[in-house]
LUMDRENLO-338408 format. One record per atom (N, C-alpha, C): x, y, z; atom name; residue number from 1. Coordinates in steps of 0.2 Angstrom, whole numbers, plus 5000, padded with zeros to 4 digits. Layout:
<atoms>
<c1->X; c2->Y; c3->Z; bamar->CA; vomi->NUM>;
...
</atoms>
This chain:
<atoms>
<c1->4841; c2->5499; c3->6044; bamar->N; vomi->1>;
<c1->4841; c2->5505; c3->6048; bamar->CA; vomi->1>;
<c1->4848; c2->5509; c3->6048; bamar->C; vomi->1>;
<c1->4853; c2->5503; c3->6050; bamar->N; vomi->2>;
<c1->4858; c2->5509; c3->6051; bamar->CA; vomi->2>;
<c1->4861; c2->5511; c3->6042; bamar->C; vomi->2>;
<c1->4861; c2->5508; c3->6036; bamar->N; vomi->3>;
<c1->4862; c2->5511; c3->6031; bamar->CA; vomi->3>;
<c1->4857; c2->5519; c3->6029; bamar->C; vomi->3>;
<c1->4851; c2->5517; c3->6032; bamar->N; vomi->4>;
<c1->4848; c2->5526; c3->6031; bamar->CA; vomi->4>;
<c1->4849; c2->5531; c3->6036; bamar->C; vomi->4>;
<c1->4852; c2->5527; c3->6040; bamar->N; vomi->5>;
<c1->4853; c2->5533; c3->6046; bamar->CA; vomi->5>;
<c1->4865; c2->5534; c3->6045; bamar->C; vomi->5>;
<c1->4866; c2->5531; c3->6040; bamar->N; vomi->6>;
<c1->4873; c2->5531; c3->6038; bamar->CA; vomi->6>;
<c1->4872; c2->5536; c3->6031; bamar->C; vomi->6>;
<c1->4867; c2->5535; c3->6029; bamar->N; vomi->7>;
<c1->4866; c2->5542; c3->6021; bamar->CA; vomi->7>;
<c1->4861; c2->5545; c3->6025; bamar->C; vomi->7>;
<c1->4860; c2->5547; c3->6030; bamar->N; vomi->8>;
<c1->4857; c2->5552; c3->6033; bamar->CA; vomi->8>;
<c1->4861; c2->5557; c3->6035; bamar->C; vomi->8>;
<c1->4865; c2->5555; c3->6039; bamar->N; vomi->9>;
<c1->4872; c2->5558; c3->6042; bamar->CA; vomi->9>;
<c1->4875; c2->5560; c3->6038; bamar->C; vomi->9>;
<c1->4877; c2->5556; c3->6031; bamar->N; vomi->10>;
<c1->4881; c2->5557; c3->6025; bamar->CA; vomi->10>;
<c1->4879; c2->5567; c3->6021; bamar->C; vomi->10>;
<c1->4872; c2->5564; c3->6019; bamar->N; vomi->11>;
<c1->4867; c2->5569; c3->6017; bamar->CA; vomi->11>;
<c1->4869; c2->5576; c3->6020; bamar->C; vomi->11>;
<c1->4866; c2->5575; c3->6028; bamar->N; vomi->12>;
<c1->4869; c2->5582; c3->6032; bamar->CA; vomi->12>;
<c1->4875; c2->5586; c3->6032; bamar->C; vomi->12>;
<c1->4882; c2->5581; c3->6033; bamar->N; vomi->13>;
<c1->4888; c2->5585; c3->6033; bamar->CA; vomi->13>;
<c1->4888; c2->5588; c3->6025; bamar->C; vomi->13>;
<c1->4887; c2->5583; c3->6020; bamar->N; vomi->14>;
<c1->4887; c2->5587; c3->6013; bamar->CA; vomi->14>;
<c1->4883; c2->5593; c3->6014; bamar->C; vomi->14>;
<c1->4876; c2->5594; c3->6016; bamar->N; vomi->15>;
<c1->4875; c2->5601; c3->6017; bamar->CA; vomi->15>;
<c1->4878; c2->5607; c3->6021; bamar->C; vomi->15>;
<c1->4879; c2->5604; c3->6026; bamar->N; vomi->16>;
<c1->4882; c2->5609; c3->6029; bamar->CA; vomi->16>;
<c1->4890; c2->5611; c3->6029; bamar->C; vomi->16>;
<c1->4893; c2->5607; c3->6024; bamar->N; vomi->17>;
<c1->4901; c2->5609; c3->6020; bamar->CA; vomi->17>;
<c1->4898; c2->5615; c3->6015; bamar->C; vomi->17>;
<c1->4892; c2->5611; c3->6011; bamar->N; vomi->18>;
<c1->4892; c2->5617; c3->6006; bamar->CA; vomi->18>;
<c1->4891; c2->5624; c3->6005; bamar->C; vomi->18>;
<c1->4888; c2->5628; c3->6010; bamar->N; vomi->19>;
<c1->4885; c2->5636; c3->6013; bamar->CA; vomi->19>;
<c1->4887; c2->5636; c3->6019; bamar->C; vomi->19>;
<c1->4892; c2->5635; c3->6022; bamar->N; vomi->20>;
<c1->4893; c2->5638; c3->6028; bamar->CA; vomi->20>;
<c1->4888; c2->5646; c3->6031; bamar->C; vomi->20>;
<c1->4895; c2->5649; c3->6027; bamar->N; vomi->21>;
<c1->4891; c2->5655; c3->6026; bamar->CA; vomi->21>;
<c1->4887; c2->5657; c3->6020; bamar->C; vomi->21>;
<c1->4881; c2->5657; c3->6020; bamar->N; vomi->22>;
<c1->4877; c2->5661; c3->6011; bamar->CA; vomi->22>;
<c1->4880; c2->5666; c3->6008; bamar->C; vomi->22>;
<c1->4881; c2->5665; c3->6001; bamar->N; vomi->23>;
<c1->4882; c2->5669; c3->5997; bamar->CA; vomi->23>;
<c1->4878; c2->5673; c3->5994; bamar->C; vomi->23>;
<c1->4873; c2->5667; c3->5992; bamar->N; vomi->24>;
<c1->4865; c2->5673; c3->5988; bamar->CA; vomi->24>;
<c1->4860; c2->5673; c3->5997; bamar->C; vomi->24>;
<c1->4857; c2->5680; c3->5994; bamar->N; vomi->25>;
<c1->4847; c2->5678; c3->6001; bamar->CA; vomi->25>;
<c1->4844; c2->5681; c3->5993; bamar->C; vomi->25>;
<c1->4840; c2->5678; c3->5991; bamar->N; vomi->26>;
<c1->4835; c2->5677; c3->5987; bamar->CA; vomi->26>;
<c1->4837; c2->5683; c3->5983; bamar->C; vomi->26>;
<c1->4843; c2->5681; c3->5978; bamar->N; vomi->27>;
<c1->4845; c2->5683; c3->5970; bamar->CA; vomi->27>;
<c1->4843; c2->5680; c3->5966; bamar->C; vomi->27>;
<c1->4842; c2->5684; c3->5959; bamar->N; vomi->28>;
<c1->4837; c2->5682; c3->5954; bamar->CA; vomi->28>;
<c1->4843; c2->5681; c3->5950; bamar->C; vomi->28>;
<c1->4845; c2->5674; c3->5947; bamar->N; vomi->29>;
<c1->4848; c2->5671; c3->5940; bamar->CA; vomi->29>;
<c1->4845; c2->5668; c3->5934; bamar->C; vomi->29>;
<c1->4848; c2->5669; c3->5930; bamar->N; vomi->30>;
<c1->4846; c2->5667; c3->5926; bamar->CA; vomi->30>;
<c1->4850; c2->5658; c3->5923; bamar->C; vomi->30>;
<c1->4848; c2->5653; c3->5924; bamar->N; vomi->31>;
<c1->4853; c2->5648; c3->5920; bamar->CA; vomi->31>;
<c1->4852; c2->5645; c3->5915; bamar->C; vomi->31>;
<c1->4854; c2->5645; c3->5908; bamar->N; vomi->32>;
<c1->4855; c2->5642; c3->5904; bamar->CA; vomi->32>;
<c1->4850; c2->5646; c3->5899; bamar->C; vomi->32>;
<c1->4849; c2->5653; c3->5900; bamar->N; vomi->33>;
<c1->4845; c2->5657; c3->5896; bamar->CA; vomi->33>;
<c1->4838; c2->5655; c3->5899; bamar->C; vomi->33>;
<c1->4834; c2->5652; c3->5905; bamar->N; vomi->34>;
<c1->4830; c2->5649; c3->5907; bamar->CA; vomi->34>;
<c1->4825; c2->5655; c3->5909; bamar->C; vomi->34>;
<c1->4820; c2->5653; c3->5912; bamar->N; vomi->35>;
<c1->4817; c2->5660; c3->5917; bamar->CA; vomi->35>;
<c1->4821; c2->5661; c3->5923; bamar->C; vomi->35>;
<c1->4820; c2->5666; c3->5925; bamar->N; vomi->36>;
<c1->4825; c2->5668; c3->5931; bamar->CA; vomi->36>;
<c1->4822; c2->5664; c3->5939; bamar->C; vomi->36>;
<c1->4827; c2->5663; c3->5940; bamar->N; vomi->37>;
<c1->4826; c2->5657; c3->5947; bamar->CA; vomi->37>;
<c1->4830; c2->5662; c3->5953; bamar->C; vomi->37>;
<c1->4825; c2->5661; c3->5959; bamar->N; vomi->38>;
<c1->4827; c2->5662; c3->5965; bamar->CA; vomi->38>;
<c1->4832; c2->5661; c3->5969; bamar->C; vomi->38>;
<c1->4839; c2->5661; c3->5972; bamar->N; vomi->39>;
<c1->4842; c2->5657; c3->5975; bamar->CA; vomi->39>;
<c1->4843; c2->5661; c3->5979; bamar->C; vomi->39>;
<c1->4845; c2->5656; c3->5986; bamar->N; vomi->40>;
<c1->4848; c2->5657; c3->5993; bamar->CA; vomi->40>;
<c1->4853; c2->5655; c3->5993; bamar->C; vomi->40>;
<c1->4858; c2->5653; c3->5998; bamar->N; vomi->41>;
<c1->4863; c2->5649; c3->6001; bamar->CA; vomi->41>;
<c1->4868; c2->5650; c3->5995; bamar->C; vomi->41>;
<c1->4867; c2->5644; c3->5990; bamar->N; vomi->42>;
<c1->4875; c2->5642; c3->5985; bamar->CA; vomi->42>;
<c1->4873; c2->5641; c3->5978; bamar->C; vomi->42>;
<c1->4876; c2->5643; c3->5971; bamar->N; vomi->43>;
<c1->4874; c2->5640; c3->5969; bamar->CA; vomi->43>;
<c1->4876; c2->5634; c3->5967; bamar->C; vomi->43>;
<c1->4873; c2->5629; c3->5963; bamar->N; vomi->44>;
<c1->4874; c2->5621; c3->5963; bamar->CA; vomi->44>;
<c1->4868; c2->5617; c3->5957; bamar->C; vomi->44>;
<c1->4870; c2->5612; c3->5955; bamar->N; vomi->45>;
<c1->4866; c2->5611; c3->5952; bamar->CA; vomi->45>;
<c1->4858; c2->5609; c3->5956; bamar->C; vomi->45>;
<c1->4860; c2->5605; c3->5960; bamar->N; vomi->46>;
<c1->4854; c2->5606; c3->5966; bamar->CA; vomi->46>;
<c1->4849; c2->5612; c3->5966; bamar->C; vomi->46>;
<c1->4850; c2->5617; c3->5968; bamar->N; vomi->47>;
<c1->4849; c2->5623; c3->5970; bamar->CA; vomi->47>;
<c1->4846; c2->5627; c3->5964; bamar->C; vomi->47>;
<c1->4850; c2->5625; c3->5957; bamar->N; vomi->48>;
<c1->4848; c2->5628; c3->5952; bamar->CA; vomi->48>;
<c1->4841; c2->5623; c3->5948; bamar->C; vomi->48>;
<c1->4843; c2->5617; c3->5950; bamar->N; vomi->49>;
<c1->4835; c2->5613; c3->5945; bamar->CA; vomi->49>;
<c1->4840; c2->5610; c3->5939; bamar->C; vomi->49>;
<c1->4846; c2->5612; c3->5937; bamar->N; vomi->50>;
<c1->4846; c2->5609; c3->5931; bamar->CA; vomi->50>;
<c1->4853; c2->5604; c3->5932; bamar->C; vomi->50>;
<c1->4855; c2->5599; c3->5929; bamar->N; vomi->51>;
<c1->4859; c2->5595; c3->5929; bamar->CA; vomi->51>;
<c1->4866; c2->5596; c3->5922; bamar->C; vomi->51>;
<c1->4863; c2->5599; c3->5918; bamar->N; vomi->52>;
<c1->4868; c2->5600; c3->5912; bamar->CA; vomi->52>;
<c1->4868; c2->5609; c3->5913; bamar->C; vomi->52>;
<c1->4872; c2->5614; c3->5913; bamar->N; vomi->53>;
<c1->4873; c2->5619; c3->5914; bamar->CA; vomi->53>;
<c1->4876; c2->5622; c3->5911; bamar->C; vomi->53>;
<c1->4877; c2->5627; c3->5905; bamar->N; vomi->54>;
<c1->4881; c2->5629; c3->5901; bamar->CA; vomi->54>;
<c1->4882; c2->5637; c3->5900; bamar->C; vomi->54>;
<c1->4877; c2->5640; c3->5907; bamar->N; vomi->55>;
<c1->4878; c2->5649; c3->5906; bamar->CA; vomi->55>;
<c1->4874; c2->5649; c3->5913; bamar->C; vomi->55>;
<c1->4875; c2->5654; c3->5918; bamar->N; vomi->56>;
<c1->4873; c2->5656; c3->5923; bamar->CA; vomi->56>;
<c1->4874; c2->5663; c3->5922; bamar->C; vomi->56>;
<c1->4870; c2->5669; c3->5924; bamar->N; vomi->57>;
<c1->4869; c2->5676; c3->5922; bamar->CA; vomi->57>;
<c1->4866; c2->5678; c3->5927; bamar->C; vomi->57>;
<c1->4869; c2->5682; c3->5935; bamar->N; vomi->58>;
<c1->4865; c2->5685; c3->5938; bamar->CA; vomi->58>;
<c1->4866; c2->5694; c3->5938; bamar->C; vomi->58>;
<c1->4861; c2->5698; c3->5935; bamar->N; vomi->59>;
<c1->4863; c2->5706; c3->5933; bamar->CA; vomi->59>;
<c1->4861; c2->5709; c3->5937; bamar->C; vomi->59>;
<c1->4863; c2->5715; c3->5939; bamar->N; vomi->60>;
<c1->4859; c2->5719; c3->5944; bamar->CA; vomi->60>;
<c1->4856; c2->5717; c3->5950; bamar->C; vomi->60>;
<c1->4862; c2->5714; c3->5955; bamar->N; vomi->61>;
<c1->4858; c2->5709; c3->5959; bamar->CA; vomi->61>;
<c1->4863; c2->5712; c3->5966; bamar->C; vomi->61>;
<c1->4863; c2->5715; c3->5974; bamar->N; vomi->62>;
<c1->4865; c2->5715; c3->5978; bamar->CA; vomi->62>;
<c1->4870; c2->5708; c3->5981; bamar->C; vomi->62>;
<c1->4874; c2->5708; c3->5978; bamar->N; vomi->63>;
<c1->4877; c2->5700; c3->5981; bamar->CA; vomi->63>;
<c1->4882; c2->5703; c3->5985; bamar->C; vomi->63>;
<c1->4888; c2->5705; c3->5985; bamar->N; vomi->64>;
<c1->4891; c2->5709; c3->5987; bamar->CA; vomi->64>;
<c1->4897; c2->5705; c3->5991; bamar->C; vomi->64>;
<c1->4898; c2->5699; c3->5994; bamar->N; vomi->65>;
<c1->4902; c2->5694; c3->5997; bamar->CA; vomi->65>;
<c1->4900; c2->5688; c3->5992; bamar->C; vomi->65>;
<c1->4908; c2->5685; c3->5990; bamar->N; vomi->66>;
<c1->4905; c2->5676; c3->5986; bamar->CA; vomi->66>;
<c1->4908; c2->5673; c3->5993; bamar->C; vomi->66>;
<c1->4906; c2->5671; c3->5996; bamar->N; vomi->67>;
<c1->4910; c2->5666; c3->6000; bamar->CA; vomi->67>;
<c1->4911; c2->5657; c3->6000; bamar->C; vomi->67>;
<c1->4914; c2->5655; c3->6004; bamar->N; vomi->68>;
<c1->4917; c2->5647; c3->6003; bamar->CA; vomi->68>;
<c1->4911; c2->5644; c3->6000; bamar->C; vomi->68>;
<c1->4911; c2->5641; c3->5996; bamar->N; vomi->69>;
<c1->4906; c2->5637; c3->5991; bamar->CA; vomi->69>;
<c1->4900; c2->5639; c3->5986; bamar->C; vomi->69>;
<c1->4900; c2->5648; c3->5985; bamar->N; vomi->70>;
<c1->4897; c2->5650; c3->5983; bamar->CA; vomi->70>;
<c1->4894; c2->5647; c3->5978; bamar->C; vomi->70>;
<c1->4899; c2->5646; c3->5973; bamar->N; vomi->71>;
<c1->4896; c2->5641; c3->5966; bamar->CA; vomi->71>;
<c1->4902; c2->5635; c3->5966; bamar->C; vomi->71>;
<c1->4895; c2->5630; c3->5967; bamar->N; vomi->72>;
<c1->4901; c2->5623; c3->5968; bamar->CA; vomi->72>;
<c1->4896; c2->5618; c3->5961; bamar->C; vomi->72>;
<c1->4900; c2->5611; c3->5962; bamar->N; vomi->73>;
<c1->4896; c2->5606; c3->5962; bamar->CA; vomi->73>;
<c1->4896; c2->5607; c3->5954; bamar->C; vomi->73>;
<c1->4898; c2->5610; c3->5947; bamar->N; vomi->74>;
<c1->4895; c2->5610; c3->5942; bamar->CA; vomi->74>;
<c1->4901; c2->5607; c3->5935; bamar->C; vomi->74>;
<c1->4899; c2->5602; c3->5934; bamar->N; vomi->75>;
<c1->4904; c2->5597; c3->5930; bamar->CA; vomi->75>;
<c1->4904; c2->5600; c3->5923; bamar->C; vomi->75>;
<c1->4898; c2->5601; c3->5921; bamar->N; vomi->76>;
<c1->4900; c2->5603; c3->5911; bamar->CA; vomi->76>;
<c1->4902; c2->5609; c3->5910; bamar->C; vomi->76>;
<c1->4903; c2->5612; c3->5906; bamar->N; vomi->77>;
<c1->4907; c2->5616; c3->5902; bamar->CA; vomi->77>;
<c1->4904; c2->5623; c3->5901; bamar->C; vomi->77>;
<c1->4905; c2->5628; c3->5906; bamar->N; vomi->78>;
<c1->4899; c2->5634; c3->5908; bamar->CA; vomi->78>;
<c1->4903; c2->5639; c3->5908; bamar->C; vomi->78>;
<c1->4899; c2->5644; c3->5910; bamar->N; vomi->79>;
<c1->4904; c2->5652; c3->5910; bamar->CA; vomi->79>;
<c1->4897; c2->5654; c3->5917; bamar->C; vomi->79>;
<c1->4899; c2->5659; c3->5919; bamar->N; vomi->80>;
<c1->4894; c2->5664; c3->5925; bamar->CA; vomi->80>;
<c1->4896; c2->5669; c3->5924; bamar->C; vomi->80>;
<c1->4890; c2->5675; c3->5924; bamar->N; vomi->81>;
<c1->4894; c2->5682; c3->5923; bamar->CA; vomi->81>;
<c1->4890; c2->5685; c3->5929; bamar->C; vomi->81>;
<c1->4896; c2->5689; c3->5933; bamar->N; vomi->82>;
<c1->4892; c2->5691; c3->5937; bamar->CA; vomi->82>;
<c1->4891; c2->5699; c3->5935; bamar->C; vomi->82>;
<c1->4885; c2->5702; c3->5932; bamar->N; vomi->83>;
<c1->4886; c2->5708; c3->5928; bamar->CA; vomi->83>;
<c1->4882; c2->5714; c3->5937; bamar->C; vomi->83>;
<c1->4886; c2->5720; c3->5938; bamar->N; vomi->84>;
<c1->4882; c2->5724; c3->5941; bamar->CA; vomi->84>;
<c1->4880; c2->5721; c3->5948; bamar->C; vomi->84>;
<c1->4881; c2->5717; c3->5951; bamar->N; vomi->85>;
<c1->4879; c2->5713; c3->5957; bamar->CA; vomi->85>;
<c1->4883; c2->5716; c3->5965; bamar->C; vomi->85>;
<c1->4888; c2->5721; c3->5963; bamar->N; vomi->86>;
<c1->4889; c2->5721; c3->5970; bamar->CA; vomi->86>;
<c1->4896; c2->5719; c3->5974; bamar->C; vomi->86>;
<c1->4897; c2->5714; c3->5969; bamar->N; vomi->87>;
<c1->4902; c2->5711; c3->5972; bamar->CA; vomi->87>;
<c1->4908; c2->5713; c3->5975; bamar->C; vomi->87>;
<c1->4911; c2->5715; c3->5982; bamar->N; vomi->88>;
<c1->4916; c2->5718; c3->5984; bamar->CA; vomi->88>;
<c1->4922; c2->5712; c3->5984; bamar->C; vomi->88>;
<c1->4920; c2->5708; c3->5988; bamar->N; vomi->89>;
<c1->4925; c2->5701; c3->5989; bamar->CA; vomi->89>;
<c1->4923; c2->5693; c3->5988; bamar->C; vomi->89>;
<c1->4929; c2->5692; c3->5985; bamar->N; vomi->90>;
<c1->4928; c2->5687; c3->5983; bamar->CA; vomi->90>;
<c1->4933; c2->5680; c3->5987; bamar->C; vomi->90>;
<c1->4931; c2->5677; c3->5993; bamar->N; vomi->91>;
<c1->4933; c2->5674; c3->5999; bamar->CA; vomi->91>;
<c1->4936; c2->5666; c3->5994; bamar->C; vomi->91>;
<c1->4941; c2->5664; c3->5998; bamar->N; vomi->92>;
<c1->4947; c2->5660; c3->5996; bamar->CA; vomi->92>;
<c1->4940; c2->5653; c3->5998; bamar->C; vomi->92>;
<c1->4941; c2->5647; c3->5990; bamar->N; vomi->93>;
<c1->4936; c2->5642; c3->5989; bamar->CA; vomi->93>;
<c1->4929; c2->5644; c3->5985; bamar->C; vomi->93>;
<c1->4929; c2->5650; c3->5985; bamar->N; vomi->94>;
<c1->4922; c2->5654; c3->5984; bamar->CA; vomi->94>;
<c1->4918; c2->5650; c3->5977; bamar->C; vomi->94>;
<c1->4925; c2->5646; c3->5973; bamar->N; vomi->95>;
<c1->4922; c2->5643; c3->5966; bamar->CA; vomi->95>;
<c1->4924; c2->5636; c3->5967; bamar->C; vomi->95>;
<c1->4921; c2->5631; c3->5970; bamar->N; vomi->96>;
<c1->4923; c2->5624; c3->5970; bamar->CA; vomi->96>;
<c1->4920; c2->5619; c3->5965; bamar->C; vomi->96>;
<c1->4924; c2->5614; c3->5963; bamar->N; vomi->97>;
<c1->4922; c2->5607; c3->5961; bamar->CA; vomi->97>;
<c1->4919; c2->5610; c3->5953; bamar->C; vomi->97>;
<c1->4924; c2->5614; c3->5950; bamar->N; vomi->98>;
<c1->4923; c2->5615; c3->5944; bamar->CA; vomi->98>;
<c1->4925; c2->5616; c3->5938; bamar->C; vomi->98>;
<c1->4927; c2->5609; c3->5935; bamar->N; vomi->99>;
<c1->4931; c2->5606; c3->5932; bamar->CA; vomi->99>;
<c1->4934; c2->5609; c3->5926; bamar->C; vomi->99>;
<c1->4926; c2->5610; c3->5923; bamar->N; vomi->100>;
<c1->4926; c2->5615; c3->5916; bamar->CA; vomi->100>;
<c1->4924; c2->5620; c3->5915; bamar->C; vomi->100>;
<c1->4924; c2->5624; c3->5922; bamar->N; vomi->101>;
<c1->4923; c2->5630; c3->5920; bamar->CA; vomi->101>;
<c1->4925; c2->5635; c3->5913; bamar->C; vomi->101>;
<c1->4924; c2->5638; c3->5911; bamar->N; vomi->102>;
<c1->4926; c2->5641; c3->5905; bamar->CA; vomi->102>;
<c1->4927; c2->5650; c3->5906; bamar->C; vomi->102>;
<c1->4925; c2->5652; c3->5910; bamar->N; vomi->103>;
<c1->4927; c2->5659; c3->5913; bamar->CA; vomi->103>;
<c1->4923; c2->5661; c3->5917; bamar->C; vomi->103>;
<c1->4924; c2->5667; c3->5920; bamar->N; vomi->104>;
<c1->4918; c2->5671; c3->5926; bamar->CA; vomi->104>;
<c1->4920; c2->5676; c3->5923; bamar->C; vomi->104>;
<c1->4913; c2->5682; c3->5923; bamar->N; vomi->105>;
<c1->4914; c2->5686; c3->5921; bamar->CA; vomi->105>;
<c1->4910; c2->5692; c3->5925; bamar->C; vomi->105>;
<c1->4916; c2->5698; c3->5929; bamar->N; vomi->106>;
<c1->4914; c2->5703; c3->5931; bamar->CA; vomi->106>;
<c1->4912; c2->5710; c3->5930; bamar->C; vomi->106>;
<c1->4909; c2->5712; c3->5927; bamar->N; vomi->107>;
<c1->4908; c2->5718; c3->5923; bamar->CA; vomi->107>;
<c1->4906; c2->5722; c3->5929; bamar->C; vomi->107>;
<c1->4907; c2->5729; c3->5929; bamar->N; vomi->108>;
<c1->4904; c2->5734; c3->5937; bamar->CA; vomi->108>;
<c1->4901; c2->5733; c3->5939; bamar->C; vomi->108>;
<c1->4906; c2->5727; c3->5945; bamar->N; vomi->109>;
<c1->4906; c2->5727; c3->5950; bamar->CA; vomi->109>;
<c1->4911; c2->5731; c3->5956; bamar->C; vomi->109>;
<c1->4911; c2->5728; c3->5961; bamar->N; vomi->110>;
<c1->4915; c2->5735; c3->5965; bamar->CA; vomi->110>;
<c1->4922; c2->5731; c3->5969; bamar->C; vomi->110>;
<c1->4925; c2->5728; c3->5963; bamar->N; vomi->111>;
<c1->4931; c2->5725; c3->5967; bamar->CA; vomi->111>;
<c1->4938; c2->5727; c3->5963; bamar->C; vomi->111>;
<c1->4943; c2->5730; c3->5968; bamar->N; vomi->112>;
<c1->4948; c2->5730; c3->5967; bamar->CA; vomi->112>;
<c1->4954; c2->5727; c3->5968; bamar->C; vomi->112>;
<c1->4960; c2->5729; c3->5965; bamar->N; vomi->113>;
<c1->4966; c2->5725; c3->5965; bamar->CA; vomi->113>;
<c1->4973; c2->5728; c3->5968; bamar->C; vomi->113>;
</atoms>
């Protein structure tokens, strides 16, 4: 009892570390060229369904804030474009635990430098 109620407790914090504040409310991505999946909250391999990841593509999508943990959690060797989405700010932690990333890619969007 107390080890399920120790990774129950465990479980939680890791959730609520990872979306603080949501990133996506229900944008359409695409990953790994797949059909396009719903997301809320962050993206993650959790959240996405798939375990090996190598392309994430959300186009023409309202996102407009990435915040702390936006897109976490992804170990193999990926790239994300975020094409036409909106995006104004991009909040400090916004891309966590991403080892191999390989680029992000922002095409008209609406951020300045």
């Amino acid at each position: 009892f107390v080890m399920l109620k120790t990774c129950l407790l465990l479980l939680l914090v890791k959730m609520s570390i990872q979306c603080e504040v949501p990133s996506f409310k229900n944008n359409i991505i695409v990953a790994n060229g797949d059909t396009p999946t719903t997301i809320s909250g962050c993206i993650s391999p959790d959240t996405i369904g798939f375990t090996s990841i190598f392309r994430i593509s959300a186009e023409n999508q309202a996102i407009q804030d990435l915040n702390h943990g936006a897109v976490q959690g992804i170990s193999s060797k990926f790239e994300i474009d975020f094409h036409n989405t909106s995006v104004e700010i991009i909040r400090e932690g916004a891309f966590l635990d991403l080892p191999q990333l390989i680029r992000i890619y922002f095409m008209e969007n609406e951020l300045f430098w």
